[in-house]
mmCIF file of the N, C-alpha and C atoms, coordinates in Angstrom:
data_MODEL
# 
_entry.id   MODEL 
# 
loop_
_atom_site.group_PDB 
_atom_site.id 
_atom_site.type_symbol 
_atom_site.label_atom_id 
_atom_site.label_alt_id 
_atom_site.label_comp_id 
_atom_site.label_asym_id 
_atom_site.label_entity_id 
_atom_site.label_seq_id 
_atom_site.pdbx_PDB_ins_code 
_atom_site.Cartn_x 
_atom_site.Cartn_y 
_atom_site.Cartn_z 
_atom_site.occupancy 
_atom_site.B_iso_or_equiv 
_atom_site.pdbx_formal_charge 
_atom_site.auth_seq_id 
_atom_site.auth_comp_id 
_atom_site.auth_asym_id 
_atom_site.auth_atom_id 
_atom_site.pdbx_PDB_model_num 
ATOM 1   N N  . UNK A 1 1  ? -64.871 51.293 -21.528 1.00 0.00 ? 1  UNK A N  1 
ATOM 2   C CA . UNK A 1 1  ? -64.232 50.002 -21.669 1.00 0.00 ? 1  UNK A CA 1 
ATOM 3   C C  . UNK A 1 1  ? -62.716 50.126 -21.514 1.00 0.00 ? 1  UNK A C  1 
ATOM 4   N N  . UNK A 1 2  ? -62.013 50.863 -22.194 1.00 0.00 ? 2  UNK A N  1 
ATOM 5   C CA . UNK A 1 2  ? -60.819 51.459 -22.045 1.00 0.00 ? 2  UNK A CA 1 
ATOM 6   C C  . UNK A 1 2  ? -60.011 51.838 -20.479 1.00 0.00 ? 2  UNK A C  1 
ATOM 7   N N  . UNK A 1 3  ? -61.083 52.250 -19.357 1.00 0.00 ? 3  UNK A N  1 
ATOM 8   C CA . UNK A 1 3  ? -60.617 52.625 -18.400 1.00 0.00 ? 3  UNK A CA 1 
ATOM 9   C C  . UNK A 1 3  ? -60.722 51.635 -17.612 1.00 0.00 ? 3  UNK A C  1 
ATOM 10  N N  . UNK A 1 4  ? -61.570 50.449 -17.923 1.00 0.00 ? 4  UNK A N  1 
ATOM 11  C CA . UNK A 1 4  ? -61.645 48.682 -17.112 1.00 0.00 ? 4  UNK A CA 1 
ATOM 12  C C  . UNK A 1 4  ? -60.249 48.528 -17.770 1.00 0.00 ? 4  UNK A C  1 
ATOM 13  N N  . UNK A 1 5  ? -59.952 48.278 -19.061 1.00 0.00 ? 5  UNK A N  1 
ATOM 14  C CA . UNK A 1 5  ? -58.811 47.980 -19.625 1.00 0.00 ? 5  UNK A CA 1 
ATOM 15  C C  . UNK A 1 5  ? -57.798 48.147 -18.589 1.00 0.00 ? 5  UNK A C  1 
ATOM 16  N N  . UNK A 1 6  ? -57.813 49.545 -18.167 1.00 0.00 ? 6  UNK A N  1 
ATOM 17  C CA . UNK A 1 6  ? -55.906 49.939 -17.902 1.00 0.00 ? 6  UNK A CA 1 
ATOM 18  C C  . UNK A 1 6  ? -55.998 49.483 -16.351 1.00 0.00 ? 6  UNK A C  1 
ATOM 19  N N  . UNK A 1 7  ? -57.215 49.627 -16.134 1.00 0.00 ? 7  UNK A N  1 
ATOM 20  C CA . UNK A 1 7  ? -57.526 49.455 -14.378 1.00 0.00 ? 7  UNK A CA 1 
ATOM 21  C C  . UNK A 1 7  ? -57.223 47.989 -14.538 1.00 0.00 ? 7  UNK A C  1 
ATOM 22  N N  . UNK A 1 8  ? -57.232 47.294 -15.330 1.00 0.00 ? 8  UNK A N  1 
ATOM 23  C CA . UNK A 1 8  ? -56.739 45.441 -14.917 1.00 0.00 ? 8  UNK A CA 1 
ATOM 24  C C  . UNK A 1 8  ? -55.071 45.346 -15.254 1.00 0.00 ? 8  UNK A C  1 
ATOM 25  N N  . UNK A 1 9  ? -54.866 46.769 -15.852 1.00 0.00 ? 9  UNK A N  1 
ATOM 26  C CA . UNK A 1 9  ? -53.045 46.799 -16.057 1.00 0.00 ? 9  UNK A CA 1 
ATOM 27  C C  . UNK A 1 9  ? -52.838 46.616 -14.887 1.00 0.00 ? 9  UNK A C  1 
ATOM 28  N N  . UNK A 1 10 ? -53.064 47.887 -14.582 1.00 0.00 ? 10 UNK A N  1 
ATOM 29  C CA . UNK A 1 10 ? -52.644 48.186 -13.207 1.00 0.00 ? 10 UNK A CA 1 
ATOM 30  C C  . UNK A 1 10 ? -52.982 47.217 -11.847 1.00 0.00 ? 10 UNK A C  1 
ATOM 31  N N  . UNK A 1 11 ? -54.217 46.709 -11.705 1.00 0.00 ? 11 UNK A N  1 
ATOM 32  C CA . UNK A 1 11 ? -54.246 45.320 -10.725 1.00 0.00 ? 11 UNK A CA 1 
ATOM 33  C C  . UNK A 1 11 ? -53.200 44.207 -10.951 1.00 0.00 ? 11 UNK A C  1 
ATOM 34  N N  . UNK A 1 12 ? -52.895 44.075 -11.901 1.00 0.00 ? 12 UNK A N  1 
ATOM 35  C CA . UNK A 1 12 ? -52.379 42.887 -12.645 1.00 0.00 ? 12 UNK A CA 1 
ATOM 36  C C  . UNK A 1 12 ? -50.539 43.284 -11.913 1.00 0.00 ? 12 UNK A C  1 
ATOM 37  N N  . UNK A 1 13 ? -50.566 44.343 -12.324 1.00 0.00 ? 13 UNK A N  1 
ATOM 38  C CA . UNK A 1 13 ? -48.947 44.602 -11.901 1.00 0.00 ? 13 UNK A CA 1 
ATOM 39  C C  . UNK A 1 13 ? -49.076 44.805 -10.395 1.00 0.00 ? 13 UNK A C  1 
ATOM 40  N N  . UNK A 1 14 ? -50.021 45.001 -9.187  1.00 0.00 ? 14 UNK A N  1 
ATOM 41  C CA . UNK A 1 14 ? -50.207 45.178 -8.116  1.00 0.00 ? 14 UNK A CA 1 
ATOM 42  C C  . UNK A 1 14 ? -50.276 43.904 -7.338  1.00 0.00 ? 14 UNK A C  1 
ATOM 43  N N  . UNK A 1 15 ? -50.808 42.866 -8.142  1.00 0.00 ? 15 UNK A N  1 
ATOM 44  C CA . UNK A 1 15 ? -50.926 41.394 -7.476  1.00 0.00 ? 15 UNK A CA 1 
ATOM 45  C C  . UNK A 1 15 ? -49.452 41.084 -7.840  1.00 0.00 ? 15 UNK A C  1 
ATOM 46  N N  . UNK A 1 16 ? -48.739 41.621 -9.296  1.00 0.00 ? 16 UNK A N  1 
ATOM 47  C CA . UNK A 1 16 ? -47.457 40.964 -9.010  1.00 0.00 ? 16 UNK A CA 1 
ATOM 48  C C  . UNK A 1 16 ? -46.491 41.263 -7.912  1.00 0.00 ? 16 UNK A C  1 
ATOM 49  N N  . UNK A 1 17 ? -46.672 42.356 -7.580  1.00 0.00 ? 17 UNK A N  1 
ATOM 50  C CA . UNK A 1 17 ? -45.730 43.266 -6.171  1.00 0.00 ? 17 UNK A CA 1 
ATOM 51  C C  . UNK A 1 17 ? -46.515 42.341 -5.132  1.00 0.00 ? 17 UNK A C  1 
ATOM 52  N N  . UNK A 1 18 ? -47.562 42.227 -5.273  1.00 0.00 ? 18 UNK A N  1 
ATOM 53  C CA . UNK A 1 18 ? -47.792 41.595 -3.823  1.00 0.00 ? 18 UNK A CA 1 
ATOM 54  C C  . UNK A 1 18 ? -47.948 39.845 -3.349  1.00 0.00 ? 18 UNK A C  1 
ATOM 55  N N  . UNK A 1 19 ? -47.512 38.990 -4.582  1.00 0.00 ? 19 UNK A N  1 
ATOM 56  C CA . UNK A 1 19 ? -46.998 37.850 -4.563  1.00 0.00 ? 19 UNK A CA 1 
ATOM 57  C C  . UNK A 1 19 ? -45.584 37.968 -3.670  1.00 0.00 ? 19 UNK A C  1 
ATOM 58  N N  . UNK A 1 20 ? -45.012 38.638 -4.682  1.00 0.00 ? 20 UNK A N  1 
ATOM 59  C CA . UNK A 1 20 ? -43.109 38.667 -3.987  1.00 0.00 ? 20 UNK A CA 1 
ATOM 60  C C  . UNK A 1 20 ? -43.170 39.228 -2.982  1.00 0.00 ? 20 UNK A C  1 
ATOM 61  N N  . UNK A 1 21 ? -43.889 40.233 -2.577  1.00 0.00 ? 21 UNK A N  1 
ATOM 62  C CA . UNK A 1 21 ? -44.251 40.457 -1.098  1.00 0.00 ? 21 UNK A CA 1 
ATOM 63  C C  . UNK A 1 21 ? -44.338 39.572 0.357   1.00 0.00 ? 21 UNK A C  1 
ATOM 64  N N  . UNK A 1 22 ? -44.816 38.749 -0.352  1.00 0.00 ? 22 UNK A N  1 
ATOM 65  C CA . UNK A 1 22 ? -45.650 38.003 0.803   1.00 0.00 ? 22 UNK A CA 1 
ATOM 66  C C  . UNK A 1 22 ? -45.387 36.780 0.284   1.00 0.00 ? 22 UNK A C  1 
ATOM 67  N N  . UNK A 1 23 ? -44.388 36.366 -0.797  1.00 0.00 ? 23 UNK A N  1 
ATOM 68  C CA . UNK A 1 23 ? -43.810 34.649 -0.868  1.00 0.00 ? 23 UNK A CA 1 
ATOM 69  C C  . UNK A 1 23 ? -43.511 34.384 0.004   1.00 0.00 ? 23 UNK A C  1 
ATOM 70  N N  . UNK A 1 24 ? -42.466 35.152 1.032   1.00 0.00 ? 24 UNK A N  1 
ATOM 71  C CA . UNK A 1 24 ? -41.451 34.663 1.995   1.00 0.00 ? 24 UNK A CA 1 
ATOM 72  C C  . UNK A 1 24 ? -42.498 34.347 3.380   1.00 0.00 ? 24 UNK A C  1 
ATOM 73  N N  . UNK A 1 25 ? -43.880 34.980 3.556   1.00 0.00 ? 25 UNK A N  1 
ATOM 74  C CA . UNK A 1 25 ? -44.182 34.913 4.747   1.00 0.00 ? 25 UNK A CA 1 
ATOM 75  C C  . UNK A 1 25 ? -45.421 33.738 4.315   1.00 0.00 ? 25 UNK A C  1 
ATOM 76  N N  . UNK A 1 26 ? -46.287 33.374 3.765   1.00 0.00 ? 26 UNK A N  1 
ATOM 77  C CA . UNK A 1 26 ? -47.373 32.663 3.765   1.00 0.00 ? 26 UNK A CA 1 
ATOM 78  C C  . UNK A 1 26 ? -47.367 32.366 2.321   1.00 0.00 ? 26 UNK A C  1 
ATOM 79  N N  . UNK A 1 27 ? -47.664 30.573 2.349   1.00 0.00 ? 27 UNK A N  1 
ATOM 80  C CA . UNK A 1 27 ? -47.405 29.924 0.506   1.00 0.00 ? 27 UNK A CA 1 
ATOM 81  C C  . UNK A 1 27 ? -49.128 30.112 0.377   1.00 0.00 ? 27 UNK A C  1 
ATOM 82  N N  . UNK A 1 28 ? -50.235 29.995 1.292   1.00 0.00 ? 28 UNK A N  1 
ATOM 83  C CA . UNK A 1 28 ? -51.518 29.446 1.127   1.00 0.00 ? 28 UNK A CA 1 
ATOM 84  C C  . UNK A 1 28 ? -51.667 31.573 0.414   1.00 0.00 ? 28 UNK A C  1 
ATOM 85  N N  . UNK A 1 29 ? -51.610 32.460 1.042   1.00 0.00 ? 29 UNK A N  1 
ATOM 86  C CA . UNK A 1 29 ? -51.445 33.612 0.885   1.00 0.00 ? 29 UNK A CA 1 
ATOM 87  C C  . UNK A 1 29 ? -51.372 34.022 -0.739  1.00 0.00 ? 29 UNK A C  1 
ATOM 88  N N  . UNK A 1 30 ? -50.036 33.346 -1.031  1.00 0.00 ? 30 UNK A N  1 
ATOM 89  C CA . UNK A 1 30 ? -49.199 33.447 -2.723  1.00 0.00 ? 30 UNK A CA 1 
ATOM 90  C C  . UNK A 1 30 ? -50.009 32.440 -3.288  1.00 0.00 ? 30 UNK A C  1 
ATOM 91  N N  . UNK A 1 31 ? -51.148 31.410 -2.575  1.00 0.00 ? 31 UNK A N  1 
ATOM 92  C CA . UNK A 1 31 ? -51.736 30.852 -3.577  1.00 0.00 ? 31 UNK A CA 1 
ATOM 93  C C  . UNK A 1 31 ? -53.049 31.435 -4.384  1.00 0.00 ? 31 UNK A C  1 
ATOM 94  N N  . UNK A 1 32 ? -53.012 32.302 -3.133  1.00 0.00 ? 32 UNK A N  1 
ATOM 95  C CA . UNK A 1 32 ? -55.027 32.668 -3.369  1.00 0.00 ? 32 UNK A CA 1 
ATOM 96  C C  . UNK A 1 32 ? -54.590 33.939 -4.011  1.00 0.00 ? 32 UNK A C  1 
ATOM 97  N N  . UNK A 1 33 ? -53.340 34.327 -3.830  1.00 0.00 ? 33 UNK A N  1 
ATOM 98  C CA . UNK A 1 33 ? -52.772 35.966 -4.712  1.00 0.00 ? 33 UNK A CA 1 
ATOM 99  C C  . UNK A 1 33 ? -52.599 35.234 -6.373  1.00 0.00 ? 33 UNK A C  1 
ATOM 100 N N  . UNK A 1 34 ? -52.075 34.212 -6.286  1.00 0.00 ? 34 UNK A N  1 
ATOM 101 C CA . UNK A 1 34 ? -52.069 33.247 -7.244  1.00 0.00 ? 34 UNK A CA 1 
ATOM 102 C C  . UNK A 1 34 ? -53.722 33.133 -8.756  1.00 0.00 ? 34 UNK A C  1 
ATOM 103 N N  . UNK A 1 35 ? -54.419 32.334 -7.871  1.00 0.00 ? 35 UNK A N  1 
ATOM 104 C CA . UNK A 1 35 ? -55.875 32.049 -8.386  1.00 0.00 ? 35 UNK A CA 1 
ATOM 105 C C  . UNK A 1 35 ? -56.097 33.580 -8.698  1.00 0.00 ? 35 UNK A C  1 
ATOM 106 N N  . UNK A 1 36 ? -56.392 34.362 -7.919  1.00 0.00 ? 36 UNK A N  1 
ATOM 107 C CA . UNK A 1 36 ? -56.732 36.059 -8.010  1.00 0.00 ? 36 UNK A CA 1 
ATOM 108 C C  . UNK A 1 36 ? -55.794 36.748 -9.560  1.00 0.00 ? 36 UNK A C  1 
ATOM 109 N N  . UNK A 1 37 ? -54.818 36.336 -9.772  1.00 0.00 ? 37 UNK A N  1 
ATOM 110 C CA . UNK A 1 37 ? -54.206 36.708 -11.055 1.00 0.00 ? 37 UNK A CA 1 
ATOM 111 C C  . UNK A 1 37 ? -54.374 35.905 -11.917 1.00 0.00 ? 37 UNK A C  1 
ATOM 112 N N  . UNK A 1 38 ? -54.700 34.592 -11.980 1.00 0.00 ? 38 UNK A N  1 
ATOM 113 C CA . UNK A 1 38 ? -55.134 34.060 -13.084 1.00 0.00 ? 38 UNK A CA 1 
ATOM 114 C C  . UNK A 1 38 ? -56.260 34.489 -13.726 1.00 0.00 ? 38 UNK A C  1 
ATOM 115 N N  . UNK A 1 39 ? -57.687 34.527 -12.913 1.00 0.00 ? 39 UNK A N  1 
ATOM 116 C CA . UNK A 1 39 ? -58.950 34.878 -13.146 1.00 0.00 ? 39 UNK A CA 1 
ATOM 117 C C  . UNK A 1 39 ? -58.320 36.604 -13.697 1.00 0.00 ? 39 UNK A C  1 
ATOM 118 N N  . UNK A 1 40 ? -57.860 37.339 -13.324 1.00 0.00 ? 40 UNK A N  1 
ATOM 119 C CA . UNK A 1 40 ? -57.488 38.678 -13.780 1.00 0.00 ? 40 UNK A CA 1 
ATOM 120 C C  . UNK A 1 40 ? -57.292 38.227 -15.042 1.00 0.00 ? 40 UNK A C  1 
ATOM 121 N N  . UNK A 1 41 ? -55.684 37.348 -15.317 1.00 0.00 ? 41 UNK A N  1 
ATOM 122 C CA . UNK A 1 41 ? -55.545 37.575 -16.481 1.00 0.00 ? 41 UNK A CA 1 
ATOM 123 C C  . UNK A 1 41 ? -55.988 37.347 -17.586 1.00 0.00 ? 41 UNK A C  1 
ATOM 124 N N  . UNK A 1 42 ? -56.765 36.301 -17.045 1.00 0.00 ? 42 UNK A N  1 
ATOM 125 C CA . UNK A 1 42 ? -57.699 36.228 -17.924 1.00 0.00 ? 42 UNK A CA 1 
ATOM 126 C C  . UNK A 1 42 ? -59.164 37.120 -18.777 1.00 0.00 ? 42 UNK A C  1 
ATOM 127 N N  . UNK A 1 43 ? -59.540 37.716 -17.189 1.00 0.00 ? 43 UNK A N  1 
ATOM 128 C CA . UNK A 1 43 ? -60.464 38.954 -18.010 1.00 0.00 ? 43 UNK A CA 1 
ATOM 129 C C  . UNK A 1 43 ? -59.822 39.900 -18.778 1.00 0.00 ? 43 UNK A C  1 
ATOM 130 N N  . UNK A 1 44 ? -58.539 40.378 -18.598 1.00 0.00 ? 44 UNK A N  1 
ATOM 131 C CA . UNK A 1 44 ? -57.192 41.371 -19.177 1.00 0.00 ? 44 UNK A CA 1 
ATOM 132 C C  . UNK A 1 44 ? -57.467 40.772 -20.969 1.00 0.00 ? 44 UNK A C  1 
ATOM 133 N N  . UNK A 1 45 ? -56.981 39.159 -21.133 1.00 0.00 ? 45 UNK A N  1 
ATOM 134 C CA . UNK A 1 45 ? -56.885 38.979 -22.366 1.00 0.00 ? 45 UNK A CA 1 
ATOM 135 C C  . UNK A 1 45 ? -58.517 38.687 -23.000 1.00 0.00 ? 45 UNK A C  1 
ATOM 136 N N  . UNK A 1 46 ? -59.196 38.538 -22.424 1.00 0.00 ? 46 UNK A N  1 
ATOM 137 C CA . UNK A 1 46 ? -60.652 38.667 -23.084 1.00 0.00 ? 46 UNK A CA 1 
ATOM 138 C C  . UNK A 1 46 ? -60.790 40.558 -23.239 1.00 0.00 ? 46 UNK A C  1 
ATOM 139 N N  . UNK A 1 47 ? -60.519 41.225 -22.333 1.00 0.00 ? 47 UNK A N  1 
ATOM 140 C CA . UNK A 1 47 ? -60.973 42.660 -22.580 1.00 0.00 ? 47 UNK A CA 1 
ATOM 141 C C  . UNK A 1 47 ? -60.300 42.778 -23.918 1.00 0.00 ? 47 UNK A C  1 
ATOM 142 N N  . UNK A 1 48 ? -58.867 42.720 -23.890 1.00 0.00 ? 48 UNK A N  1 
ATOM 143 C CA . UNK A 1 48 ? -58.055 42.869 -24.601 1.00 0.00 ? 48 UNK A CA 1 
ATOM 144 C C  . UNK A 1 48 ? -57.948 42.416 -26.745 1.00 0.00 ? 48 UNK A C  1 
ATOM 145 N N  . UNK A 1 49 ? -58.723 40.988 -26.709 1.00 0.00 ? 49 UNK A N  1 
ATOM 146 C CA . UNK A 1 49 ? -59.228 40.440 -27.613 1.00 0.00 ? 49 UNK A CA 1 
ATOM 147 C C  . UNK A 1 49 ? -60.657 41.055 -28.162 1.00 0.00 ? 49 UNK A C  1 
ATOM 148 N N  . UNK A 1 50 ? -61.487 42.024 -26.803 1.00 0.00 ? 50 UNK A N  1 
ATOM 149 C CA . UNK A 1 50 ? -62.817 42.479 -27.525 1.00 0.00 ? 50 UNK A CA 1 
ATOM 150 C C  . UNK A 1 50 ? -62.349 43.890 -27.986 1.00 0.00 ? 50 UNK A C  1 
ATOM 151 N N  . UNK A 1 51 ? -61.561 44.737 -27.191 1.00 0.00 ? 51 UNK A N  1 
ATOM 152 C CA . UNK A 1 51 ? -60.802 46.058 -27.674 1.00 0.00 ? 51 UNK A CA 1 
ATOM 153 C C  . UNK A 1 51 ? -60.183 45.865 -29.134 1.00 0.00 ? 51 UNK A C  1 
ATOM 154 N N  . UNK A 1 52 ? -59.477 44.706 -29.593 1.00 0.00 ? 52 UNK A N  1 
ATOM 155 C CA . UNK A 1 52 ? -58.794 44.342 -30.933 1.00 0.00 ? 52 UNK A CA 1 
ATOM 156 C C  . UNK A 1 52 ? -59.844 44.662 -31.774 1.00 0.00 ? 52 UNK A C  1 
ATOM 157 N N  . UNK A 1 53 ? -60.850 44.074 -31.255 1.00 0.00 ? 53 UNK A N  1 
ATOM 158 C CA . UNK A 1 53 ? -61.744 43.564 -32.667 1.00 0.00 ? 53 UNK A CA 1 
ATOM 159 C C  . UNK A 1 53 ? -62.240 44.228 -32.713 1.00 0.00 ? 53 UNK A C  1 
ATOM 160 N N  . UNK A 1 54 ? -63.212 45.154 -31.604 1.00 0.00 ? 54 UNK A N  1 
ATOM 161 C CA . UNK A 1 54 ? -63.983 46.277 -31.773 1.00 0.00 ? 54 UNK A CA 1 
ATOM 162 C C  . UNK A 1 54 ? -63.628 47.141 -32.696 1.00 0.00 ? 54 UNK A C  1 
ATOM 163 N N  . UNK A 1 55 ? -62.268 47.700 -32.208 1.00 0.00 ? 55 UNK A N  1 
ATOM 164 C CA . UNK A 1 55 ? -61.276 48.346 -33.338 1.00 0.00 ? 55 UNK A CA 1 
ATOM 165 C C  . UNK A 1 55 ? -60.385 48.398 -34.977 1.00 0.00 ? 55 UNK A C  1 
ATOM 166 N N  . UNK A 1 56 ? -60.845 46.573 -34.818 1.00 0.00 ? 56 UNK A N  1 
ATOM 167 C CA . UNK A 1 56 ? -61.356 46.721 -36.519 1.00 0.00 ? 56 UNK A CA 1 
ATOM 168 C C  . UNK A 1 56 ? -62.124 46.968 -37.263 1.00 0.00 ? 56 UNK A C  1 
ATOM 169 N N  . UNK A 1 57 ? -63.113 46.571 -36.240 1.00 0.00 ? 57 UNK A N  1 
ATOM 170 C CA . UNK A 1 57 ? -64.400 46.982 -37.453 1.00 0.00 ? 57 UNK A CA 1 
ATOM 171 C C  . UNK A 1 57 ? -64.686 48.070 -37.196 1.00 0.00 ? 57 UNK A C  1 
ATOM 172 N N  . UNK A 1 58 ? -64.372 49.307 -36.502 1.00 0.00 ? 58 UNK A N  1 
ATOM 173 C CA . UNK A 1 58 ? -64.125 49.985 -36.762 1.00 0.00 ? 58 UNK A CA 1 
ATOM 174 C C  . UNK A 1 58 ? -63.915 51.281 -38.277 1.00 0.00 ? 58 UNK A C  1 
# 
């Protein structure tokens, strides 16, 4: 679970390099790079919220 964890760090900071990348050349491009990081960040803060808790009860 831990290694999905860091692997959505790391996507997460890779879609951000590749927004600013590619703002200047295509907006439809930065949109769908767009949607693609939302749905991320969102699995990021669900992983992130089940890692918390797991680790309390703990």
């Amino acid at each position: 679970m831990k290694k999905i964890y860091k692997a959505t760090q790391v996507l997460l900071v890779i879609l951000f390099i590749a927004i600013v990348m590619v703002s200047s050349y295509s907006t439809t491009a930065v949109n769908v790079l767009g949607i693609i990081g939302i749905a991320v960040s969102s699995f990021y803060i669900y992983l992130h919220r089940k890692l918390k808790r797991d680790y309390v009860q703990d």
